[in-house]
C-alpha positions in Angstrom: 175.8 186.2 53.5 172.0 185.5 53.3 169.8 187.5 54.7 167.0 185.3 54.1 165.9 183.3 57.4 166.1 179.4 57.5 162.4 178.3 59.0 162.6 175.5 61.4 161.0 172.4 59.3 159.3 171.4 62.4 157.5 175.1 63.2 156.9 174.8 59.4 154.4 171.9 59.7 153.0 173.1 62.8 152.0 176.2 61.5 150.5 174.3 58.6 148.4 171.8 60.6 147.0 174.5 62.7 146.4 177.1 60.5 144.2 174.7 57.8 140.9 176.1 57.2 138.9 175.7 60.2 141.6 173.5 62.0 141.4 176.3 64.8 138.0 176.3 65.2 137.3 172.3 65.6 140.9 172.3 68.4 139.0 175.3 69.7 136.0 173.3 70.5 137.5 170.3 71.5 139.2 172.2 74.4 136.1 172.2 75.9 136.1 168.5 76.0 135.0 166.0 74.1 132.6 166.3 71.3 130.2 164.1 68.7 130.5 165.3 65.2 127.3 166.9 64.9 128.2 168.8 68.3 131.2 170.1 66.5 128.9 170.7 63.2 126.0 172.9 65.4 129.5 174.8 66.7 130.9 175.7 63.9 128.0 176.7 61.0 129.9 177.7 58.0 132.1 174.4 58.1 130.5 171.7 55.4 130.6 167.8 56.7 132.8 167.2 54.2 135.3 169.5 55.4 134.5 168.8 59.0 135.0 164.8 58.1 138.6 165.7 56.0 140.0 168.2 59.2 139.2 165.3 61.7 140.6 162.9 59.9 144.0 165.0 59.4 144.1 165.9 63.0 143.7 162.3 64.0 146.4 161.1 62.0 148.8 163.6 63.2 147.5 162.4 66.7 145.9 165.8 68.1 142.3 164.4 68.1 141.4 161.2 69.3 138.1 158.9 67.8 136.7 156.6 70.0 133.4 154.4 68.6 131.1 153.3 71.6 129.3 150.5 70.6 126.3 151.2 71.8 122.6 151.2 69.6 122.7 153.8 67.9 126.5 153.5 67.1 128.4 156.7 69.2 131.6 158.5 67.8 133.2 160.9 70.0 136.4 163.6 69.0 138.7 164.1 71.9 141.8 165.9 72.0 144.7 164.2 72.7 147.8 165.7 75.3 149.3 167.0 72.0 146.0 168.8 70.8 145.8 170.1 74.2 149.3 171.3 74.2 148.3 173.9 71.5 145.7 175.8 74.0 148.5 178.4 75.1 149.2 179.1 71.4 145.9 179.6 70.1 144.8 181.6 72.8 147.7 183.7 71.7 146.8 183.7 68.0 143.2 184.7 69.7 144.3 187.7 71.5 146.7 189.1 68.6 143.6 188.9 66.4 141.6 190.5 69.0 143.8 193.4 68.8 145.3 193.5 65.0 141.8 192.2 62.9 139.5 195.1 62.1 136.5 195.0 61.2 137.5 195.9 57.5 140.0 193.1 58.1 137.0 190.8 58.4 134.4 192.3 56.0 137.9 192.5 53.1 138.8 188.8 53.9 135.4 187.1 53.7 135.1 186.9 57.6 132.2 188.1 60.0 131.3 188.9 63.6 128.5 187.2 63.6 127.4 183.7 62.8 124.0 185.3 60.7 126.4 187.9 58.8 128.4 184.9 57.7 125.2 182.7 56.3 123.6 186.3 54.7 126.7 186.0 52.4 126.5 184.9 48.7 128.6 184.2 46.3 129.1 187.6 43.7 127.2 187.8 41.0 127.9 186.6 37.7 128.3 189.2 35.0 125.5 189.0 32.4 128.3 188.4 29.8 129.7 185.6 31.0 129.7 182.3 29.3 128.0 179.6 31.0 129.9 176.3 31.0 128.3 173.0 29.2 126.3 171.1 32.0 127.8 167.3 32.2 125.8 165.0 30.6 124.5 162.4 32.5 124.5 159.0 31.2 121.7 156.3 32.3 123.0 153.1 33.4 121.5 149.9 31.1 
């Protein structure tokens, strides 16, 4: 007999929808009600717009986040969770307290992560060793 455990298919997705990068963080938000994009961009920094864009359009699709156009000069788009979306509050308030108590600071500082939103924009990307071979640039062909 096996003693490997068979993963329910469904927590299998679920788990994967909510733990995408930043997929947390934009449900997080949104359970404060509903949001324009650039509300959710000014709440969470380090998330680019095309990331922000790709989540939203997952996590409409899967029906957790609603998008609703008002037609109105300028054009409004608003992100609201849907009963399914909010459904997930319990959990990741869960997932929030379990970090709370299990990520350490070294956890953080080892993964990438930061306490603070100024930490996490001081961040660069490591330098490249001075013997490193720098790849071809593309060339760039003008249109006639």
């Amino acid at each position: 007999m096996s003693d490997a455990v068979n993963l329910c298919p469904r927590f299998h997705v679920a788990v994967e929808l909510v733990g995408g990068r930043w997929t947390g963080a934009i449900i997080n938000r949104l359970l404060a009600g509903r949001a324009r994009y650039n509300e959710l961009r000014a709440a969470i920094p380090e998330i680019s717009d095309r990331m922000l864009s790709e989540r939203l359009r997952v996590l409409e699709t899967e029906g957790v986040v609603t998008r609703t156009v008002v037609p109105e000069s300028p054009v409004r788009v608003e992100y609201e969770l849907t009963a399914k979306g909010r459904a997930l509050e319990e959990a990741l308030e869960a997932i929030g307290k379990w970090a709370t108590r299990w990520i350490s600071e070294e956890d953080l500082a080892r993964s990438g992560g930061s306490t603070t939103p100024e930490a996490s924009r001081r961040q660069t990307a490591p330098a490249r060793p001075a013997n490193a071979k720098r790849r071809p640039r593309a060339s760039v062909r003008k249109r006639s």
